[in-house]
C-alpha positions as CSV (number, residue, x, y, z in Angstrom):
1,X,-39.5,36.6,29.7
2,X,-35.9,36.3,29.3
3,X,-33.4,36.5,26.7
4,X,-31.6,33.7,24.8
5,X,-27.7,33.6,23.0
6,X,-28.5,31.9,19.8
7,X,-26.4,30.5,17.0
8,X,-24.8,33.4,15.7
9,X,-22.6,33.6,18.3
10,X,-20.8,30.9,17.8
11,X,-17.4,31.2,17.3
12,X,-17.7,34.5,17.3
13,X,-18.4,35.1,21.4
14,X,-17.9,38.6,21.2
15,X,-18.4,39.7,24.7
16,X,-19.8,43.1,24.7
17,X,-23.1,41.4,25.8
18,X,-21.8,40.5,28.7
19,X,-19.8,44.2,29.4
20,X,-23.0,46.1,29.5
21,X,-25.2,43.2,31.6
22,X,-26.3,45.1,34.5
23,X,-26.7,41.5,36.5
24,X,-23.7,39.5,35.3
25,X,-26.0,36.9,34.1
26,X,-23.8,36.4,30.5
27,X,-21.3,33.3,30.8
28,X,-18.9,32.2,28.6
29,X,-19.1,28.6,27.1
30,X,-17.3,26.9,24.7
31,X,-19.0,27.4,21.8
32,X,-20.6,31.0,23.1
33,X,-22.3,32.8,25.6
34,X,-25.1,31.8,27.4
35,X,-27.6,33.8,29.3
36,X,-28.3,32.5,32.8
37,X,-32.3,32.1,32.8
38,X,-32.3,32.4,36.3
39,X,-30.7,35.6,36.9
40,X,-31.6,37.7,33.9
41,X,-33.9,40.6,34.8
42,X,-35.1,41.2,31.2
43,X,-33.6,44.7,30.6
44,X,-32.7,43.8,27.3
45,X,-28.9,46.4,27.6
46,X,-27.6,43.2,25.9
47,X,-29.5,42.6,22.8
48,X,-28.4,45.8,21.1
49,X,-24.6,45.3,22.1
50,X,-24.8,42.3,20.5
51,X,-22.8,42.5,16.8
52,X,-23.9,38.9,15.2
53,X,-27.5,39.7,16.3
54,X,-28.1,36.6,18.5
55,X,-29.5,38.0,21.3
56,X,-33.1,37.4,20.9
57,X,-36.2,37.7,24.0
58,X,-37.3,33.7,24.5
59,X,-40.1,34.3,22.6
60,X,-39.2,35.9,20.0
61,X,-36.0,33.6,19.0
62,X,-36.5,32.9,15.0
63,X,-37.7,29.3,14.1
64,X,-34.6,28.1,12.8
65,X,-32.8,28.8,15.9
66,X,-36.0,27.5,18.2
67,X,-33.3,24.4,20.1
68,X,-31.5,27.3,21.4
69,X,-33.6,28.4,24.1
70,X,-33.0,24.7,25.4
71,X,-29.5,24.4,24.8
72,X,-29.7,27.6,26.5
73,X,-31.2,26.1,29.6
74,X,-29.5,23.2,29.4
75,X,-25.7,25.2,29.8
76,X,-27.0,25.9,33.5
77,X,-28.7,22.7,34.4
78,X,-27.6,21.1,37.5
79,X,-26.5,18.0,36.3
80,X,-24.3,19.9,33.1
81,X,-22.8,21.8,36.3
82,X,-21.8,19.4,37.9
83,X,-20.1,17.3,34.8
84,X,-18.2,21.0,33.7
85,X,-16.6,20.9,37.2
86,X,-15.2,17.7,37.5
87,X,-13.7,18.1,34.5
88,X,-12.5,21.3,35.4
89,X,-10.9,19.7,38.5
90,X,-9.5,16.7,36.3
91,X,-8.2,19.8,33.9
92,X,-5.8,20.7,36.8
């Protein structure tokens, strides 16, 4: 299990998820934070910080937020990496 940023947060990205994350697995997007899938240890210290209640364990996201787990995932696939730093490089 891990845990997923879902819709709520955006526009709002309040990061006080990502304060009390005892990994630094929280990342800021642009739209929100995303939780890296990879690194998370499931403590869950993020989910109650959380003000817009968008923190949610992967299985337990509500249905009518079900695509973000993916678009979760996606944010740290390796070909959406790779795209976010050239255009970070072509930013500067």
């Amino acid at each position: 299990m891990t845990y997923v940023i879902a819709e709520p947060c955006m526009g709002t990205k309040n990061a006080s998820c990502a304060t009390v994350c005892p990994v630094d697995c929280i990342y800021e997007g642009d739209d929100q934070y995303y939780i890296n899938p990879d690194e998370c240890i499931d403590c869950g210290a993020c989910e109650p910080e959380c003000p817009v209640t968008a923190i949610f364990a992967d299985d337990s996201v509500p249905e009518q937020w079900a695509q973000d787990t993916q678009k979760n995932a996606n944010f740290f696939s390796p070909a959406v990496q790779r795209t976010r730093a050239s255009n970070n490089r072509a930013a500067t």
